[in-house]
N, C-alpha and C positions, 0 to 999 in steps of 0.2 A: 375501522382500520384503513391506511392509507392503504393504496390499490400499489404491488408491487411495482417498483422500477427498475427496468432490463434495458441494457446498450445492447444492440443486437449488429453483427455485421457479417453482410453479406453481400453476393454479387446483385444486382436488378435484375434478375430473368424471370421470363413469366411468371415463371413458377413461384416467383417473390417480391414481383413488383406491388400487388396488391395490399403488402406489410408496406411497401415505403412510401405507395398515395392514403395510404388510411381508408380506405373502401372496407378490407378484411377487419373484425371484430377485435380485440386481441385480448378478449374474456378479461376486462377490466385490468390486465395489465399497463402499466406505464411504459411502453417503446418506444426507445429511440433508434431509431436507421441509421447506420452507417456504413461505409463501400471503400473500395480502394480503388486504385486505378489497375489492379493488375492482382491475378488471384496470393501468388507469393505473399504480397505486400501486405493483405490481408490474413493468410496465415500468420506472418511474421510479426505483427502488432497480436496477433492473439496471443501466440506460444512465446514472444521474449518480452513484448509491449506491457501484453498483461490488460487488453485494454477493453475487455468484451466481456460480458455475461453471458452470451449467446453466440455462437457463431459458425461460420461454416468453416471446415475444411477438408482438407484431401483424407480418404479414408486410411490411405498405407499411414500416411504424416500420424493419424493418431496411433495407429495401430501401435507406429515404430515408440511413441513414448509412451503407453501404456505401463510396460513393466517400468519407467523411471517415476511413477507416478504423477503423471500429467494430472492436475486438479479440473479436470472435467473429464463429462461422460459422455457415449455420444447416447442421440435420440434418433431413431427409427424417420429421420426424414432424409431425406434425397432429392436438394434444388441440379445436382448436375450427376447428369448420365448418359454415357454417349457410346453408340457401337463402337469399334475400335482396327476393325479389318482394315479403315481409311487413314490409318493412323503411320503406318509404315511405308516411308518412301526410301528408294534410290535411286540412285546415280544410273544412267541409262546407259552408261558407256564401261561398267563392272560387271556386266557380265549374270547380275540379278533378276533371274524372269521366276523365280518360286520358292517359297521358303526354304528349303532342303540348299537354296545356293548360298544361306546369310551363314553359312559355317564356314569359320576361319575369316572373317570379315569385317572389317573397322565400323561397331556402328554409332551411332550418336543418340545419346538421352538429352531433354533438358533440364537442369536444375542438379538430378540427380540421380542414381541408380536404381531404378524404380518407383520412378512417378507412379501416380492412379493413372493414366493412360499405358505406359509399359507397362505395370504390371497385369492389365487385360490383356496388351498385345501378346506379350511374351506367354503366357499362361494358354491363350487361346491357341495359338501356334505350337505353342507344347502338347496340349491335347488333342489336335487335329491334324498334324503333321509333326509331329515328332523332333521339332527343336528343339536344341538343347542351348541354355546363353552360357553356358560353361565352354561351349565350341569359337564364341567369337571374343572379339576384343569390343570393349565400351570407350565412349567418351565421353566424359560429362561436360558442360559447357552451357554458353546462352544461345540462343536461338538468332537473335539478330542485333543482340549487341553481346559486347563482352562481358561476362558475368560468370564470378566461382559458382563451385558448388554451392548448394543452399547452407547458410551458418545456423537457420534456427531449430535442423534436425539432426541425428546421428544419421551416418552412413553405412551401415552394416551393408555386408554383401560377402557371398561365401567365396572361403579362400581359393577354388578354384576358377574363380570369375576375374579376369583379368581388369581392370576397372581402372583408370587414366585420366585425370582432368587436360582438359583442350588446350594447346597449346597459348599464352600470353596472349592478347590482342585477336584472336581468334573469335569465329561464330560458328555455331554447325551448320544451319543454314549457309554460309557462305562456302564450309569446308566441303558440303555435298557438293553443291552447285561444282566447286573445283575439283572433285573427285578425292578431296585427301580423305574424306570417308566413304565407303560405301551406300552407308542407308541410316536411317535417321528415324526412330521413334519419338512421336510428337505429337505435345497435344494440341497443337497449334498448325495451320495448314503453315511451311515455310516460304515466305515471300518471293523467293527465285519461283515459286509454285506459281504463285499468283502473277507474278509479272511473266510466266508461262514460257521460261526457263528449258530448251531444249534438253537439258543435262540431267533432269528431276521428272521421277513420276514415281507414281502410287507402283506398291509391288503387289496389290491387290486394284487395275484401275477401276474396272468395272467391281464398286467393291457393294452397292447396294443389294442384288440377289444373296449375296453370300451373306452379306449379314441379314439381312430378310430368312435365309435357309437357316442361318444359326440362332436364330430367336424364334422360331417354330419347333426346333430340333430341341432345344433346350430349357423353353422358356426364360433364358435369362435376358435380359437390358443391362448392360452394364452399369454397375454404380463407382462412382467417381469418387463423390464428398457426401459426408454424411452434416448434422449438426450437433454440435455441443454445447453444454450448459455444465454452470458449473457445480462441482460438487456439492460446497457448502450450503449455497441456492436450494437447491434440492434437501438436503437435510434441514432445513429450515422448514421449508415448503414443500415436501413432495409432491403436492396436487400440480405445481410451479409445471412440473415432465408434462401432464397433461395438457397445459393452457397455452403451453408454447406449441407442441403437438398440434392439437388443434389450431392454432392460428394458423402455420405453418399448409396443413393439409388445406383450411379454407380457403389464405391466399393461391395457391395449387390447382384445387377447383375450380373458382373463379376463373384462372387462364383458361382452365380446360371448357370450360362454358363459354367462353366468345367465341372457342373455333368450333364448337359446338354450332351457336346461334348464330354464325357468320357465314354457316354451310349456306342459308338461303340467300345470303349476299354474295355467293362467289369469294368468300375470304378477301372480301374488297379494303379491307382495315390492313391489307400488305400491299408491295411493292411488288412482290412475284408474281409472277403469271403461270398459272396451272395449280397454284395453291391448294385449291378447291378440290381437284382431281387426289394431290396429295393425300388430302386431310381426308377426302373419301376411301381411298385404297387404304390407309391404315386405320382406319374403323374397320375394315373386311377382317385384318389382321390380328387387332388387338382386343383383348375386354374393354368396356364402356370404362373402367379408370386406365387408362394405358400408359399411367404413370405413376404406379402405389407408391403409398408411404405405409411406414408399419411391416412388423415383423413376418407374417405370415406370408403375403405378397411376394415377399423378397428372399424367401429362406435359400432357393436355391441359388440367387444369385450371390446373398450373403456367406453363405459355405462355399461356394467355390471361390469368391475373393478372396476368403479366410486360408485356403486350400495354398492356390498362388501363394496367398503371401510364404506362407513356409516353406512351401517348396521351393521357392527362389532365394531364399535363405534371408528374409528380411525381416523377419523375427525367427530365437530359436524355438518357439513350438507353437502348434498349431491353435490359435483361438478358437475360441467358440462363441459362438452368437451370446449365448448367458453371462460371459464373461465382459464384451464389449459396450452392449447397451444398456441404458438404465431400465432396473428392475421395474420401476412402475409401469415400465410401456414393452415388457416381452409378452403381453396379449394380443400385443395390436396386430 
């Protein structure tokens, strides 16, 4: 029997560069690599393109088409996950020194009303300070060029949430930097950031301790994107959940072994200086996979994004982990 053929697409980060130089196995499957230049772009060739057999995306993005019956499932893998306390900046000149001050306040999303980065911020901030997004105003917009809301997802968001695309010609990046918003959830650091913008800073700056406290407190990592395969695939082939799985978890490995085997090199295969010191302080912190894949690993972080998502009214009812992944892999 020909060995399956899968178009797989995804970003190159460590976590899956190993799938796009062919080092990692890919259990006699047939892969092809594909990427985008920009994560969007890559959702949007999967969910209207139609152009993938495998692929990454935002976890809310599935979530939200789930009940429209999206023809794929996700798999118990996680290429992107990221704390999120770093994620929320404003305007220095609004008056913003603590959560409890984003009430009543213009803030800016990008793409759309609960990205996988807002929905961690806002959720986190909900559970540890007592925000509410029902108390401020939204902007949807692009970050550093002009761009609508997203077309290849629905936008649900509950009727007490006041929710505004940006004005024509507009960016939120540029609208913070000018103060016509207050504060700006992002999953992108915004470039007035970078080019070190007096008018911009984190409303968390020193935001490393706190998330270091809240990933001790909680055990959770934030998950971002999950992957998906599709339906029919799978009913063809169940074993199919498994081999992509595993390839998946292998290439994953692999990264996590060079910073492993680079400890005695000083993590000299980077550009950064104190890497090393890095990579050692979080081995103090983490289990030896400090990046699962697989259900079990992840349940807490999986039920409480499942949590968010309802709660912010971006589906109306609450998922459950059984409901979301494919059955072959609720072992893992």
């Amino acid at each position: 029997m020909a060995a399956p053929a899968l178009t797989v697409g995804c970003f190159p980060y460590d976590t899956t560069r190993a799938l796009f130089d062919g080092t990692v196995s890919t259990d006699g499957i047939d892969v092809t690599m594909k990427t985008a230049a920009t994560l969007p772009e890559l959702f949007d060739r999967l969910i209207r393109g139609n152009e993938f057999d495998v692929a990454e995306l935002g976890l809310t993005f599935y979530l939200r088409l789930l009940k429209a019956g999206l023809p794929y499932v996700a798999l118990p893998v996680f290429p992107n996950r990221v704390f999120r306390h770093s994620c929320i900046f404003v305007n220095t000149h609004s008056g913003i020194t603590e959560p409890s001050d984003l009430a009543g306040r213009n803030i800016g999303e990008f793409g759309v009303y609960g990205q996988d980065s807002g929905v961690w911020a806002k959720g986190i901030l909900m559970d540890e300070y007592g925000f509410d997004p029902a108390e401020s105003q939204w902007v949807i917009g692009g970050l550093e060029h002009p761009t609508p809301p997203f077309e290849f997802i629905p936008h649900p968001h509950p009727a007490d949430v006041d929710v505004r695309v940006a004005p024509e010609g507009k960016t939120l990046g540029a609208m913070l930097d000018a103060g016509e918003i207050d504060a700006l959830f992002s999953a992108n650091v915004p470039q007035c950031v970078l080019d070190g913008s007096p008018n911009v800073t984190r409303l968390f700056p020193d935001f490393e301790p706190l998330e270091r406290d809240y990933h001790r407190r909680t055990g959770i990592f934030p998950i971002m994107h999950t992957i998906v395969i599709r339906h029919e695939l799978l009913q063809a082939n169940p074993e199919l959940a498994h081999g992509v799985y595993r390839a998946f978890s292998q290439a994953k490995d692999s990264a996590a072994e060079r910073y492993r085997q680079n400890r005695r090199l000083y993590q000299v295969q980077t550009m950064m200086p104190w890497m090393n010191a890095l990579v050692e302080r979080n081995g103090e912190e983490f289990p030896e996979d400090w990046w699962p894949y697989g259900i079990a690993a992840n349940r807490a972080a999986l039920d409480t994004c499942l949590r968010y998502h309802h709660q912010q009214g971006l589906t109306s009812e609450q998922w459950r982990i059984d409901d979301v992944f494919a059955a072959e892999l609720l072992d893992t």
